[in-house]
C-alpha positions as CSV (number, residue, x, y, z in Angstrom):
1,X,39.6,-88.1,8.9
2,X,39.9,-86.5,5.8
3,X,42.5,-83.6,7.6
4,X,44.6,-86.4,9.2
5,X,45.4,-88.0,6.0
6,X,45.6,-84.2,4.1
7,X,48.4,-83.6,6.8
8,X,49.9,-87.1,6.5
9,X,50.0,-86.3,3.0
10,X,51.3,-82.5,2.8
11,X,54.0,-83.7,5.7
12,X,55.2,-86.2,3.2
13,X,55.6,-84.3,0.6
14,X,57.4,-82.1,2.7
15,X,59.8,-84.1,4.1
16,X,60.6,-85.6,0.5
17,X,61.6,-82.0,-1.1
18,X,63.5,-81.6,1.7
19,X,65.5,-85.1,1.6
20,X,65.7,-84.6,-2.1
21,X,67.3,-80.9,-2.0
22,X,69.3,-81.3,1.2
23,X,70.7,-85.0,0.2
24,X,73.0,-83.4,-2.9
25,X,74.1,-80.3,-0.2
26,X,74.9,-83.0,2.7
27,X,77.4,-85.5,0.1
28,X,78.9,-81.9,-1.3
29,X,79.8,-81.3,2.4
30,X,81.3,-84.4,3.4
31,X,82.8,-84.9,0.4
32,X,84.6,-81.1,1.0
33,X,85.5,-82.7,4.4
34,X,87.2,-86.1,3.1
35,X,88.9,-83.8,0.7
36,X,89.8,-81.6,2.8
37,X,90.8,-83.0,6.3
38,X,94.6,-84.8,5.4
39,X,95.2,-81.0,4.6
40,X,93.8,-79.7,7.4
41,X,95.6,-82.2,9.9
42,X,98.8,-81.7,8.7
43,X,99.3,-77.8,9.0
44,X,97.6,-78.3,12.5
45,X,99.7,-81.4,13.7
46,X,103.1,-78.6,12.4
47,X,101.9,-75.8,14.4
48,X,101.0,-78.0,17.5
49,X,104.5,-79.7,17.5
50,X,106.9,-76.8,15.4
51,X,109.7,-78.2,13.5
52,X,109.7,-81.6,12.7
53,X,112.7,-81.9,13.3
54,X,112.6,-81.3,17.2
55,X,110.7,-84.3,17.6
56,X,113.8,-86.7,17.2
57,X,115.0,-85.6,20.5
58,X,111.8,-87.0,22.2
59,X,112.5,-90.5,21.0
60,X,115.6,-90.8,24.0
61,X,113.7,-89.0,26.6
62,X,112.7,-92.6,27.9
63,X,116.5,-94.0,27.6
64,X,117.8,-91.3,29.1
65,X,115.6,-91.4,32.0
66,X,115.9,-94.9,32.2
67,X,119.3,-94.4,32.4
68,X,119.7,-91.6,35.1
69,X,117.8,-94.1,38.0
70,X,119.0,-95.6,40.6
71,X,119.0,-99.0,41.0
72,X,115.5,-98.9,43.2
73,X,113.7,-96.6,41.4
74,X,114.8,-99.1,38.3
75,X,113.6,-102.5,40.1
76,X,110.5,-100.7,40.6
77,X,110.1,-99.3,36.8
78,X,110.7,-102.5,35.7
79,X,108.1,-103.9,38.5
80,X,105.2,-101.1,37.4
81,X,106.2,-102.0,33.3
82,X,105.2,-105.8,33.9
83,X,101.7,-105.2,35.7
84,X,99.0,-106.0,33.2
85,X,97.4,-102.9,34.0
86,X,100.3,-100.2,33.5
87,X,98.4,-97.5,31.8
88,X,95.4,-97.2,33.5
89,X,96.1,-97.2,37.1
């Protein structure tokens, strides 16, 4: 009895050092990664899509496609865009 409660114990204490050492080091690293993250986004979300810029031309890809179908192929755009479940089918 007395080494189950000895271990109990020494496990404890163990586990306390640890939470008390490792608690400070955990906040410092999610604080680093709050800080750090809006940086970190942007210069990725620039190199993922280049210049700014190009992006505009994206906006009238839709309107332009739109524009270039046929009166079927519209009727059934317009068909597919009213169904509940457009997206996931």
């Amino acid at each position: 009895m007395n080494k189950s409660v000895l271990k109990s114990v020494l496990g404890g204490i163990a586990f306390g050092a640890i939470m008390f050492f490792a608690g400070p080091f955990i906040l410092l690293i999610l604080l680093l990664k709050f800080i750090f993250t809006p940086f970190g986004m942007g210069r990725m979300m620039y190199r993922h899509h280049g210049d700014w810029r190009g992006m505009r031309g994206m906006r009238f890809a839709m309107a332009d496609k739109i524009r270039s179908m046929s009166e079927e192929e519209f009727t059934e755009f317009k068909n597919k865009m009213n169904h509940p479940h457009y997206g996931c089918c």
